[in-house]
C-alpha positions in Angstrom: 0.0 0.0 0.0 1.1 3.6 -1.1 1.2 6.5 1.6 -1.9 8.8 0.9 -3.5 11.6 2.6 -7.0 10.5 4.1 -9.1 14.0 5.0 -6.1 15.5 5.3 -4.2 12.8 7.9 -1.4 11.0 6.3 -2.2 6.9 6.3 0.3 3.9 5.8 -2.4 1.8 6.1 -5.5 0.3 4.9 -9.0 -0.9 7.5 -10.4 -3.5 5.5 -13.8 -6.5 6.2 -13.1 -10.1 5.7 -14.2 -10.5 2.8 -11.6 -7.4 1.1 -8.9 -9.7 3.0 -10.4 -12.5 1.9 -10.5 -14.6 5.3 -14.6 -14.6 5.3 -17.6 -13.7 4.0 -18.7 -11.1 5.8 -18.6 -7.9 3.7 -20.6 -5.3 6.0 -18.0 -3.7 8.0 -14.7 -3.5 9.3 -12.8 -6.5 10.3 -12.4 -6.0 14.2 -9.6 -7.9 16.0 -9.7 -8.6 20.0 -8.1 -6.9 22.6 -5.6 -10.2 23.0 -4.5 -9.8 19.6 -0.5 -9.2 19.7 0.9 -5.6 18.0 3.6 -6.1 15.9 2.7 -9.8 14.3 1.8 -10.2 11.0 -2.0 -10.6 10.0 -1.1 -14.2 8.0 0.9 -15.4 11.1 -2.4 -14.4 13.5 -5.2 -15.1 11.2 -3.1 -18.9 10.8 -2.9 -18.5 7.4 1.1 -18.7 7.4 0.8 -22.1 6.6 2.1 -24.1 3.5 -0.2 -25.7 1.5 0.8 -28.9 -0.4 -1.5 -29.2 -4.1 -0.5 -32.8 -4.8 -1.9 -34.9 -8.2 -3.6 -38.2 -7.0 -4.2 -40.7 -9.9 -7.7 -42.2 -9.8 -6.6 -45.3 -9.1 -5.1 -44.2 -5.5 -8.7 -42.9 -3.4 -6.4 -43.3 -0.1 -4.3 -40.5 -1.0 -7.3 -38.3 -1.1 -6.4 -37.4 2.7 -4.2 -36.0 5.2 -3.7 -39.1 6.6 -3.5 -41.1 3.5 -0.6 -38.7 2.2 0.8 -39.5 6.4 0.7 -43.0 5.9 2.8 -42.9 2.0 5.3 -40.9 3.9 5.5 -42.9 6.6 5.8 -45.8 4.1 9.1 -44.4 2.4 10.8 -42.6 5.6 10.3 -45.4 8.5 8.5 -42.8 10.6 5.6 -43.6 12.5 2.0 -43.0 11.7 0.3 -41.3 14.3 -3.9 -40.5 14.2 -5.2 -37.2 15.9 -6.6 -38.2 19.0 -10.1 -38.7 19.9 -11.7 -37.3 23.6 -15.2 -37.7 23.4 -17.4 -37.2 26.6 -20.2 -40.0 26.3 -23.8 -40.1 27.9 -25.6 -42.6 29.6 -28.3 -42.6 26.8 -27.7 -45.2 23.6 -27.0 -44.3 20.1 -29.1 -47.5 19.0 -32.4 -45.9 21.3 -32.5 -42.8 19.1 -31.7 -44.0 16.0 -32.6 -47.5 13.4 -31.0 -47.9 9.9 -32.1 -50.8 7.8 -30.5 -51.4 4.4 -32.5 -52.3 1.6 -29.5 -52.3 -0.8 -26.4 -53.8 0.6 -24.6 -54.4 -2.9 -24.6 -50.4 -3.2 -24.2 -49.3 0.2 -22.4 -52.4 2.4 -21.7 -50.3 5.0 -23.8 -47.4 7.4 -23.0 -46.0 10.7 -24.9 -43.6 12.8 -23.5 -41.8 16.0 -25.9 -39.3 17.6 -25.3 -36.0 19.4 -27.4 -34.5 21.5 -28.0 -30.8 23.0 -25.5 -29.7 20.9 -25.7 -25.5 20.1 -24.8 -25.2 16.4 -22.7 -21.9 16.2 -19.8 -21.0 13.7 -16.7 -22.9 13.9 -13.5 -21.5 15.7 -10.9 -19.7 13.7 -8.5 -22.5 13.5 -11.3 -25.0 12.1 -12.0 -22.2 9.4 -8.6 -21.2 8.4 -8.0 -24.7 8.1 -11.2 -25.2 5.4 -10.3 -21.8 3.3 -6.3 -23.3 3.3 -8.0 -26.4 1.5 -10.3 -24.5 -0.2 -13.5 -24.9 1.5 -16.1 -22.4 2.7 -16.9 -22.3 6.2 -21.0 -22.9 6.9 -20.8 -23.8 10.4 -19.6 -26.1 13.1 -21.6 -29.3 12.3 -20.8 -29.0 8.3 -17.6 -27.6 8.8 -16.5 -30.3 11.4 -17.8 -33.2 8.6 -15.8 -31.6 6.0 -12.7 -31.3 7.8 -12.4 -34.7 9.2 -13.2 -35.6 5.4 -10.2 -34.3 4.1 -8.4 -35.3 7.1 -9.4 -39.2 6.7 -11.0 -39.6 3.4 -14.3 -40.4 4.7 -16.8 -38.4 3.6 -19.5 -37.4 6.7 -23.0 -36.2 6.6 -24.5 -34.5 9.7 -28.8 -34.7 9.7 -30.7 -33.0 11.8 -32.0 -35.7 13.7 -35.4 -34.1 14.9 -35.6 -33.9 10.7 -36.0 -37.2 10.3 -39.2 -39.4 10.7 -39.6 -42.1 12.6 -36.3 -41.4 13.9 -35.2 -44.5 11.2 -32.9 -44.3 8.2 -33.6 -46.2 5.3 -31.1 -46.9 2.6 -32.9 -47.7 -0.5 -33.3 -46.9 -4.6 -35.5 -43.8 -5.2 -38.5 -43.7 -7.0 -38.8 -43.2 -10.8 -38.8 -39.3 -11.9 -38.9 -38.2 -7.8 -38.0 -34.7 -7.0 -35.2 -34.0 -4.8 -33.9 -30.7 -3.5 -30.0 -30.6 -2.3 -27.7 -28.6 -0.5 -27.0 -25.9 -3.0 -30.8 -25.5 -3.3 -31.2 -26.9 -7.3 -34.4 -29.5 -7.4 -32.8 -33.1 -9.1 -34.9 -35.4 -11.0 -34.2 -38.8 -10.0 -34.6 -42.3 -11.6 -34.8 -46.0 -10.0 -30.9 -46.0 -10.6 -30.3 -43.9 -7.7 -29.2 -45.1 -4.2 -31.4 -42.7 -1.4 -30.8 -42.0 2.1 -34.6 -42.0 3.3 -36.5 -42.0 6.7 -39.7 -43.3 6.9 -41.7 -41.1 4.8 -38.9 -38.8 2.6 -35.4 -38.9 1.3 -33.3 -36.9 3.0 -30.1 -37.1 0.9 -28.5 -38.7 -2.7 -26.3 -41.2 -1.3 -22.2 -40.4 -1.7 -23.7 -37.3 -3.4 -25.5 -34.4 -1.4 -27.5 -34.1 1.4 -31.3 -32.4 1.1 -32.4 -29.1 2.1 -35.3 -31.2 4.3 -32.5 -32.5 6.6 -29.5 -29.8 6.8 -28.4 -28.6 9.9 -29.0 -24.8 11.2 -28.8 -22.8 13.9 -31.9 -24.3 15.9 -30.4 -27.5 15.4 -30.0 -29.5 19.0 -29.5 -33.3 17.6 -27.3 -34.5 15.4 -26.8 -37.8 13.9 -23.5 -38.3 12.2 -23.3 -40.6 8.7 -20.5 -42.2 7.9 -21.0 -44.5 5.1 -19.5 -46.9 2.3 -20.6 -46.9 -1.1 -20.3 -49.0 -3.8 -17.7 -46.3 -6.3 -19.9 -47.2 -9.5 -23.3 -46.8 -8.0 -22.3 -43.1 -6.7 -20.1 -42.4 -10.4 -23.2 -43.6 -12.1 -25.8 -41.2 -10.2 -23.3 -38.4 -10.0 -22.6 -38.2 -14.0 -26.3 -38.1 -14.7 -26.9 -35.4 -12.0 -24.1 -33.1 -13.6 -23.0 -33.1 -9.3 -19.4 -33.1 -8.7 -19.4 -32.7 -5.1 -15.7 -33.7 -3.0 -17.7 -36.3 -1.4 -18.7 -37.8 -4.6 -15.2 -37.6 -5.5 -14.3 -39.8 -3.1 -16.6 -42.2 -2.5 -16.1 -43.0 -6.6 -12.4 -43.7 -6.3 -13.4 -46.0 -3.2 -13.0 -44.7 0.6 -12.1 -47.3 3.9 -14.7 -48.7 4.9 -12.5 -50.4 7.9 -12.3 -46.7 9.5 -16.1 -45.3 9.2 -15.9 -46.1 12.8 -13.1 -43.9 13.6 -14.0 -40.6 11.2 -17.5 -40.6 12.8 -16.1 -40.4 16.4 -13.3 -38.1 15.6 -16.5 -35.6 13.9 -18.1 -36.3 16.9 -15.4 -35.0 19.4 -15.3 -31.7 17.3 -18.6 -31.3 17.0 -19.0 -31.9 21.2 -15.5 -29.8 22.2 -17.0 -26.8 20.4 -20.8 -27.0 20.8 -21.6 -28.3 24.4 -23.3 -31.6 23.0 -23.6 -34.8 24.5 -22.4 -37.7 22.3 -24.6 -41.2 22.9 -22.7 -44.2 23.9 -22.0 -46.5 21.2 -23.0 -46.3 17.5 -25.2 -48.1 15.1 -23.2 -49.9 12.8 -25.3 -51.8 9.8 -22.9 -54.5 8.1 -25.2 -57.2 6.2 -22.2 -58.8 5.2 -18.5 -58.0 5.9 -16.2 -57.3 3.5 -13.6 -58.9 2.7 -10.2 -57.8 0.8 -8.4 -59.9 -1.3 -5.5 -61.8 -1.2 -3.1 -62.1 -3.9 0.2 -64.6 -4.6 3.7 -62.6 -4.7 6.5 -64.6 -6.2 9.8 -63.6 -4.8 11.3 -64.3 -8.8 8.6 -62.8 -10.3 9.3 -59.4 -8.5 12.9 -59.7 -9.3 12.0 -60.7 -13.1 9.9 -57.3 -13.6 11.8 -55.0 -11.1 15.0 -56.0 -12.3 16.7 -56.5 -8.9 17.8 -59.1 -7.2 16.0 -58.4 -3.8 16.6 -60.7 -0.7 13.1 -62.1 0.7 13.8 -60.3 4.4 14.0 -56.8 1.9 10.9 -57.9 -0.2 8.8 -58.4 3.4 10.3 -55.6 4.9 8.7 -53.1 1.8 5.3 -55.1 1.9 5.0 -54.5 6.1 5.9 -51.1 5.4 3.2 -50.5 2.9 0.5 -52.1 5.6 0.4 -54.8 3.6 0.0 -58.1 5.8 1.8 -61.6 5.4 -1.2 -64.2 5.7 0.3 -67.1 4.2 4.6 -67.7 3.4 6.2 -70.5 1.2 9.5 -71.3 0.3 9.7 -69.2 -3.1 6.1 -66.8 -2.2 4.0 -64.7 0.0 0.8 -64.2 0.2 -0.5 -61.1 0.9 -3.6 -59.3 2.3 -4.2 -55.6 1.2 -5.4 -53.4 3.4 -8.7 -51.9 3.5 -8.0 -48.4 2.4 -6.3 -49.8 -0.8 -8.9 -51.0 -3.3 -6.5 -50.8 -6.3 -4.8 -54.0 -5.4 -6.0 -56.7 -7.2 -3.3 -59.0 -8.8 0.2 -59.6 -8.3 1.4 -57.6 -10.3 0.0 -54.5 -8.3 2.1 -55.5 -5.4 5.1 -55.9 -7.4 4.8 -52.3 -8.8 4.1 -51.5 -4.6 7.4 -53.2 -4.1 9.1 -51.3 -6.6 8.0 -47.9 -5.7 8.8 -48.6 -1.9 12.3 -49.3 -3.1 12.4 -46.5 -5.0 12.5 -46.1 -9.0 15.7 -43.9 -9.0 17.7 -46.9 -7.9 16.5 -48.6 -10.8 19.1 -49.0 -13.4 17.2 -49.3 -16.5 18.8 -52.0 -19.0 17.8 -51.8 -22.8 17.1 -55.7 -23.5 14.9 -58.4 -22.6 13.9 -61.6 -22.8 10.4 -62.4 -24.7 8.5 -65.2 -23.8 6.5 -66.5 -26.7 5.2 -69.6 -25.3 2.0 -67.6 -23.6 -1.2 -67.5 -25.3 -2.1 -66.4 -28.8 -3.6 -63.1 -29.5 -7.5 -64.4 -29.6 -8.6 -64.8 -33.2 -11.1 -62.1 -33.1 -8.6 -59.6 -32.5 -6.1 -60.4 -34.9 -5.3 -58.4 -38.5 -6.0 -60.7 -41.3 -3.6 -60.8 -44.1 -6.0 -59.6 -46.7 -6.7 -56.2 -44.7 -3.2 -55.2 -45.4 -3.1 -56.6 -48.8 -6.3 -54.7 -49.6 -5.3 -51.6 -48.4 -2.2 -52.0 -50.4 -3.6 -52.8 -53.2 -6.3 -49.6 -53.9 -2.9 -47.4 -52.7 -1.0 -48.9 -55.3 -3.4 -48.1 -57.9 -4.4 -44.8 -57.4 -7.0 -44.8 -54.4 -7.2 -42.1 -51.6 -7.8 -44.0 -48.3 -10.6 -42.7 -45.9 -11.1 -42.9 -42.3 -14.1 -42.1 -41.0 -16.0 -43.1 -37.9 -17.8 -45.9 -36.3 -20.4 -43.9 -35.1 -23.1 -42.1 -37.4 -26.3 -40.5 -37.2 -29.8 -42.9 -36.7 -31.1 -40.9 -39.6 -27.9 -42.8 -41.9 -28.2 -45.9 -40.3 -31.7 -46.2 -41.1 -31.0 -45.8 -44.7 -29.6 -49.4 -44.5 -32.6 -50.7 -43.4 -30.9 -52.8 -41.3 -31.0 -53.3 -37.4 -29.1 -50.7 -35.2 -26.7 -50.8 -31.9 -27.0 -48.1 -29.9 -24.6 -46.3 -27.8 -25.7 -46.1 -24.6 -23.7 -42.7 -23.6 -23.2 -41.0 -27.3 -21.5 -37.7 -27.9 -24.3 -36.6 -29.8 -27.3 -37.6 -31.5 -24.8 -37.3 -34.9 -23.0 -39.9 -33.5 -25.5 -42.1 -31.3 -25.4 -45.4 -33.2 -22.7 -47.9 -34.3 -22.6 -47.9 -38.6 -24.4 -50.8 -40.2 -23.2 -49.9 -43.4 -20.2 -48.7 -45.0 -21.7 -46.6 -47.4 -23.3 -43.1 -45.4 -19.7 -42.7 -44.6 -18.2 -42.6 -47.9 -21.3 -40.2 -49.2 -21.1 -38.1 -46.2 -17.0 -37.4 -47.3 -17.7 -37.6 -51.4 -20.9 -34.9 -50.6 -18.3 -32.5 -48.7 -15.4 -32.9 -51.7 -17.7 -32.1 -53.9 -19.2 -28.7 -52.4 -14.9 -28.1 -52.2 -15.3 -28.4 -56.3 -13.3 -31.6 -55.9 -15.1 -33.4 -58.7 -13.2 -36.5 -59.3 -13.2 -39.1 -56.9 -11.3 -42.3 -56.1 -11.9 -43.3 -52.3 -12.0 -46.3 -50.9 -12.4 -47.6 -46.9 -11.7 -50.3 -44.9 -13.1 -50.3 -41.1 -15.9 -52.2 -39.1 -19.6 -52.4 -39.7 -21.6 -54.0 -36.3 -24.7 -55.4 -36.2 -27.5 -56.4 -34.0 -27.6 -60.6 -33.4 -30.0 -62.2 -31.1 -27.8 -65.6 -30.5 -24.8 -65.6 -28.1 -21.4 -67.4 -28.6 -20.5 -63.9 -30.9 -16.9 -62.2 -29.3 -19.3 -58.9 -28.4 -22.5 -60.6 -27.3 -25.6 -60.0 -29.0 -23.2 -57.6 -31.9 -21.8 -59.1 -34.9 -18.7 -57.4 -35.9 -17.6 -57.1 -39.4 -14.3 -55.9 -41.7 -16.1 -54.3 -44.3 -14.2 -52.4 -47.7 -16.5 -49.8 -49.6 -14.8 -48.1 -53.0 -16.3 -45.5 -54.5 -15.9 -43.7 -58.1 -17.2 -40.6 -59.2 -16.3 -37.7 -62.2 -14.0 -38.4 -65.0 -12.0 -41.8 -65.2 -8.8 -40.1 -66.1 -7.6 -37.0 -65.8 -8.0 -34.4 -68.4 -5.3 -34.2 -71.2 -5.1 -33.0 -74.5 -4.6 -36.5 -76.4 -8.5 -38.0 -75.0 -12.1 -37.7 -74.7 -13.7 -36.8 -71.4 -15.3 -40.1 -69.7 -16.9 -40.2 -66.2 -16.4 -43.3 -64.8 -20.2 -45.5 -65.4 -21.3 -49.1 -64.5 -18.3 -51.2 -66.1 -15.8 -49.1 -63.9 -17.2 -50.2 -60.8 -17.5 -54.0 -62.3 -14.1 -53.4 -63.1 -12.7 -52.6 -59.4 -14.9 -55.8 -58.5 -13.2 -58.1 -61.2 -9.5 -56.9 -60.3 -9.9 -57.4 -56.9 -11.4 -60.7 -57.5 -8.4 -61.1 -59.8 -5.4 -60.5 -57.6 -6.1 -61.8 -54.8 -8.4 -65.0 -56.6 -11.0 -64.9 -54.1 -14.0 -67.7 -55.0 -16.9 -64.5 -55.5 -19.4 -64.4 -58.2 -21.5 -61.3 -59.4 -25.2 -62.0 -60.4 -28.7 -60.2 -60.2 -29.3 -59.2 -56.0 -31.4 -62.0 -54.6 -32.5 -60.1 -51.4 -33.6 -57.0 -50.0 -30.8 -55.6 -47.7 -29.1 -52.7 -47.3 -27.7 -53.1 -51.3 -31.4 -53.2 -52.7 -31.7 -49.4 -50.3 -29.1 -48.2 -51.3 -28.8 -49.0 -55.3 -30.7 -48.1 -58.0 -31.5 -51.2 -60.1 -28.1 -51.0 -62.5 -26.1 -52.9 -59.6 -25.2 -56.6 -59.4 -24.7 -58.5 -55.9 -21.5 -60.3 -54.5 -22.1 -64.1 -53.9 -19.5 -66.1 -51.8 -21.3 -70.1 -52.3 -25.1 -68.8 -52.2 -24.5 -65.9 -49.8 -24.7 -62.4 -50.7 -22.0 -60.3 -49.1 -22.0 -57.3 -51.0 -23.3 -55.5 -53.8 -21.4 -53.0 -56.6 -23.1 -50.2 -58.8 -24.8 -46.5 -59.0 -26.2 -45.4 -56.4 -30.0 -44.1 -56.0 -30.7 -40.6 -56.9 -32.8 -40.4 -53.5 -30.2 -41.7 -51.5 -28.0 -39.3 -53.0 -29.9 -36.1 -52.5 -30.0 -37.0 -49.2 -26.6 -36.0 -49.3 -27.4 -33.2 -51.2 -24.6 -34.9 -53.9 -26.1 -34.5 -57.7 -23.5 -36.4 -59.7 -23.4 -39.9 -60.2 -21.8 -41.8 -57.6 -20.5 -45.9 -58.0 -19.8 -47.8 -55.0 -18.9 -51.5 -54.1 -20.0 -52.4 -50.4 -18.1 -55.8 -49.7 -17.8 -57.5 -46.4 -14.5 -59.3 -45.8 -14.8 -61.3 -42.6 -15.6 -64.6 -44.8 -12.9 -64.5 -47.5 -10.3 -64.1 -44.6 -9.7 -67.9 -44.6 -9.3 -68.2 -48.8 -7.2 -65.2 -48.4 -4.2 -67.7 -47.4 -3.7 -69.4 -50.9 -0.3 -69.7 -51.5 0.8 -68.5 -55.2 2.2 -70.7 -57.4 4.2 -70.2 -60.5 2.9 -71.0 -64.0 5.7 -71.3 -66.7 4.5 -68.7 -69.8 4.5 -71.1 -72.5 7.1 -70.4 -75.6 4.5 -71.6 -78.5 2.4 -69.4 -80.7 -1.6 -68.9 -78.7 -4.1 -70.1 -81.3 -7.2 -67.6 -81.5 -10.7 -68.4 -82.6 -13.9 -66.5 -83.1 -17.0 -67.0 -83.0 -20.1 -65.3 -82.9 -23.8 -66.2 -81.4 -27.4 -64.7 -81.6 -28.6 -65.0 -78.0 -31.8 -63.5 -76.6 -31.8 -60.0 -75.4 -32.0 -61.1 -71.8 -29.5 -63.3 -71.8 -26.4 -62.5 -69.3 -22.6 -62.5 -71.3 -21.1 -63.6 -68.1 -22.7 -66.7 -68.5 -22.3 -67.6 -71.9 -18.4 -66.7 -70.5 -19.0 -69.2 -68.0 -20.5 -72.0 -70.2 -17.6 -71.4 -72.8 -15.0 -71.6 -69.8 -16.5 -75.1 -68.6 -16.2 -76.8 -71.6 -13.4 -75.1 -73.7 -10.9 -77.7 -71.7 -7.7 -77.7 -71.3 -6.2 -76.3 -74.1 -8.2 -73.2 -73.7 -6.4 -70.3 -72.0 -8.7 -67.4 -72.4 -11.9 -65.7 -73.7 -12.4 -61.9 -74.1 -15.9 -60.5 -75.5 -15.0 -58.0 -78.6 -17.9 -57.3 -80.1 -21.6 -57.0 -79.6 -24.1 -55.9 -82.0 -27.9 -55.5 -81.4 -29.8 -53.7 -85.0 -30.0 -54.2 -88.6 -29.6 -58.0 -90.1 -30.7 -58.8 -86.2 -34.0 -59.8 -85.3 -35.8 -58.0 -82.7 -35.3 -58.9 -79.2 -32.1 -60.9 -80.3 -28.5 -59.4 -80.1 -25.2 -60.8 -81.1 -22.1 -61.2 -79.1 -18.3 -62.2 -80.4 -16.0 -63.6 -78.3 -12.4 -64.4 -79.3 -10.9 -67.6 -77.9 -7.3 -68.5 -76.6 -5.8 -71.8 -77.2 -2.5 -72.5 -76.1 0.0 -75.7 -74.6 3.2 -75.0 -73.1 4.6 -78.0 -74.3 4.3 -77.7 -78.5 2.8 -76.2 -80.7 -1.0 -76.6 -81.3 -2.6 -78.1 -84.5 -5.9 -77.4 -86.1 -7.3 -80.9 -85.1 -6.4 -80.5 -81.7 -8.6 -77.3 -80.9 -11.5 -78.1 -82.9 -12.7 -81.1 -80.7 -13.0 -78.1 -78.1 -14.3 -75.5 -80.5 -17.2 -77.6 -81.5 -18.2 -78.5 -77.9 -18.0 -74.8 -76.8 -20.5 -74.4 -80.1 -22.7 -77.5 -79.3 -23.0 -76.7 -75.8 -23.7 -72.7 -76.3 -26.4 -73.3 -79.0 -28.6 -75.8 -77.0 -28.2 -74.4 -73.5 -28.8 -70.7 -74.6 -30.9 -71.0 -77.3 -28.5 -68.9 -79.5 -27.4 -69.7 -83.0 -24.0 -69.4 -84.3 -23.1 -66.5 -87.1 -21.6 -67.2 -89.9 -21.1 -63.9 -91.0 
């Protein structure tokens, strides 16, 4: 503060409230100190706040260290020194905690644990200086003795307290049990909740009077005429309290706790060391005894520590009197010893211990990761078990990714999750996600194709207009049998190409062609081609998400007799859906049951040195009929000697008869062991012609 002159009287100083000093809330006049305060001290040293505060990270995994004594009892751990608890006076009555007070637990899987101590005659007043320096050091507000005095001993033990008003409570009973669907709740801070049957309730007989591990209730708080108090001190199950606290948008420090997991071997001690607060300060009465509910104890458990095994993964070869020594030091007890192990007991503020391993990694940090020499090679153990099938990468999901690269492809990567309005398109079952970011993203893709329009429709508005993407990812369904590796979900690999704009780029030396039909047939045949999977294409034999999707120039994917995919254009409705008005090709294939032809090993065919022998011929077929399977016929019984067969030519108009169109195909006969002759090829030539004429009702041309 600067010198100034103050109605003309030269000040060095400044009067200022709590609240300007910031040790209080009370803002309407000048902070006043009492005749015993000392001139000459500073305010911080007086007021207690010349303390040092410690802001210390705790992982989630380590609830215990969410306490003075919990960060005692590490420190302890790693120094030798001794752990020594605040001590508790507490000035009982004649009259019985269990005579004023009942608790029955209707849910013991979500609350195992409840313990009432009652004080009576108590005068609720605010708390002394030190108690409140203390809360505003740790960042709490003082309210008054009874919340003040729960609040402290929660950050001093990690047990989070509730005082009631007990006159508040009817019956003079507490109830632990769900709340009722869509009941209205009022807290602490005064906001009305909406509850669901989810929630675990602290109730009396006729009203809930608090969200369990959350907030307490307005109906039930304690104030100035309060004159009973009964003390909770609780243990939770962490999942029901994270579960009720997430949907309740409520992130209170007690619900902080309780989720990471509290002791629930010291309620015992937190409520009597509230209590003898509460009492020194207030002129209450504590009743003798508690009532301590415990349907069913709890027990920690135990866990095997190889003495090797610690040495294997630490890296350091510890004697067995040095491993014991860390373990005891920790609080970890010895229930069981062998020649080469220990088993050990965790204690009951330590709910992260669960295998051996998490001891080890005790062990380790108890005898200290600095004297660690870290060493740059190990030995691998391949002898465990295999990765499970469901999780490993197939062969052909490399090789198919490589292989669209290779020739020209931009890969996408979109995600798993879409919109209900996409997924519908399908017309396929949905899996929803029970906790979504957003609707746009609320349901698990049953289709590969939405996500390949939804990025084509924004390249296009970016006047990208020629388009070669193709995808590879997952595609999940809904299945009503079991046995699957994600019950009730079938999980498939799934690869989606789509084409649209010109085929090439544009140059000076050729025509404009956007890519049509055959292009996507195309991608389908030379996929089929390299990697010689057993697929057919024919008409689409049922109505699935290719028959939404496609427009009727498409042809299905058969692997045996079972449709798998489906290539061609795509709808003009689906496509305005995506506000996309050129033509879009796409082939929708799912992968999951070629992965076991996708094996095959290659194997070398000599290129034979003699001249290939071609032959044409030329057949009127009915309009209808499919070239593929005239392809297919001449294929089956060209025999051996025949190599290839390529359509050249087809013809439908003058010299033709109506509703009859020609097609030419050139055939390939070749040996790689001599030369052929005329006499050998025409046995097979003639068949091809026998076999075509009859089975087709096509006629051959002799012009």
């Amino acid at each position: 503060l600067g010198k100034r002159n103050i109605r003309e009287i030269e000040s060095n100083g400044m009067i200022c409230s709590e609240t300007e000093l910031e040790i209080g809330d009370d803002s309407s006049g000048i902070c006043v100190l009492p005749s015993s305060a000392s001139v000459g001290i500073s305010a911080a040293e007086y007021l207690g706040l010349d303390d040092i505060v410690f802001d210390i990270f705790i992982t989630p995994n380590r609830g215990d260290a969410n306490s003075h004594i919990g960060m005692a009892r590490e420190i302890a751990a790693i120094t030798g020194g001794v752990l020594k608890l605040p001590e508790i006076v507490l000035d009982e009555s004649d009259e019985k905690t269990s005579d004023l007070i009942k608790i029955d637990i209707e849910n013991p899987v979500d609350c195992p644990r409840y313990i009432g101590k009652v004080i009576k005659g108590a005068t609720i007043c605010e708390s002394p200086d030190w108690l409140q320096n203390r809360l505003r050091l740790l960042g709490l507000r003082p309210i008054n003795l009874a919340a003040d005095a729960t609040n402290y001993v929660m950050m001093e033990t990690g047990n989070p307290l509730h005082a009631f008003d007990l006159d508040k409570v009817g019956n003079s009973k507490i109830i632990v049990k769900n709340a009722k669907q869509d009941e209205k709740f009022t807290t602490l801070d005064g906001k009305t909740q909406t509850l669901n049957s989810d929630m675990l309730m602290i109730r009396d007989g006729g009203k809930s009077l608090a969200i369990a591990g959350v907030m307490g209730g307005k109906n039930s708080e304690t104030s100035d005429e309060t004159k009973n108090i009964l003390i909770e001190a609780a243990y939770f199950n962490p999942k029901s309290v994270r579960r009720t606290a997430r949907k309740l948008n409520i992130n209170s420090d007690s619900s902080y706790r309780f989720e990471r997991g509290v002791d629930y071997d010291s309620l015992e001690y937190a409520a009597a060391r509230c209590a003898s607060i509460i009492t020194k300060y207030s002129g209450g009465k504590v009743c003798s005894g508690s009532v301590d509910a415990y349907p069913e104890k709890i027990r920690q458990k135990t866990s095997k520590v190889r003495f090797e095994q610690v040495r294997k993964i630490i890296g350091v070869e510890f004697t067995i009197s040095e491993i014991k020594e860390i373990v005891e030091a920790w609080g970890f007890e010895i229930v069981a010893e062998g020649g080469q192990s220990i088993t050990l007991l965790g204690p009951t503020w330590r709910h992260d211990l669960l295998s051996e391993i998490d001891y080890i990694e005790e062990i380790a940090r108890g005898y200290g990761f600095d004297k660690i020499e870290p060493k740059y090679s190990s030995v691998l153990n391949f002898e465990g078990e295999r990765v499970p099938q469901a999780l490993t990468v197939p062969g052909l999901k490399e090789k198919t990714t490589n292989y669209f690269i290779e020739n020209g492809y931009n890969e996408c990567l979109s995600q798993n999750q879409i919109a209900p309005d996409s997924a519908l398109l399908s017309g396929l079952g949905l899996v929803k996600i029970k906790n979504p970011l957003g609707r746009d993203m609320s349901v698990l893709r049953n289709s590969m194709v939405p996500s390949l329009l939804g990025i084509a429709s924004r390249n296009l508005k970016l006047k990208n207009k020629s388009l070669k993407l193709f995808e590879l990812g997952k595609i999940f369904l809904p299945h009503d049998s079991f046995g699957q590796f994600i019950e009730g979900i079938t999980e498939e690999d799934c690869l989606c190409v789509l084409l649209c704009g010109l085929s090439l780029p544009i140059q000076w030396a050729g025509e404009k062609r956007n890519f049509d039909f055959y292009d996507i047939k195309g991608v389908f045949e030379g996929f089929l081609k390299r990697f010689d999977l057993p697929l057919k294409s024919k008409e689409n034999k049922i109505k699935d998400n290719a028959k939404t999707f496609f427009n009727a120039n498409s042809l299905g994917i058969f692997h045996k007799k079972t449709q798998i995919g489906t290539f061609g254009e795509i709808d003009k409705s689906i496509l305005a859906r995506f506000d996309i008005e050129e033509d879009i090709l796409i082939m929708q294939l799912s992968l999951n049951s070629l992965y076991q032809n996708s094996s095959k090993k290659a194997v070398y065919s000599k290129i034979s040195p003699y001249p290939v022998m071609e032959r044409d011929l030329a057949f009127i077929l009915n309009s209808n009929t499919e070239a593929g399977r005239v392809v297919n016929e001449i294929k089956r019984r060209g025999g051996k000697l025949l190599s290839g067969v390529k359509i050249f030519d087809l013809y439908e108009g003058k010299n033709i008869e109506k509703g009859k169109k020609s097609i030419a195909f050139k055939l390939y006969f070749s040996s790689p062991k001599r030369t052929l002759t005329e006499g050998e090829i025409m046995p097979s030539v003639n068949n091809i012609i026998s076999s075509i004429e009859k089975g087709f009702e096509a006629q051959l041309r002799d012009k």
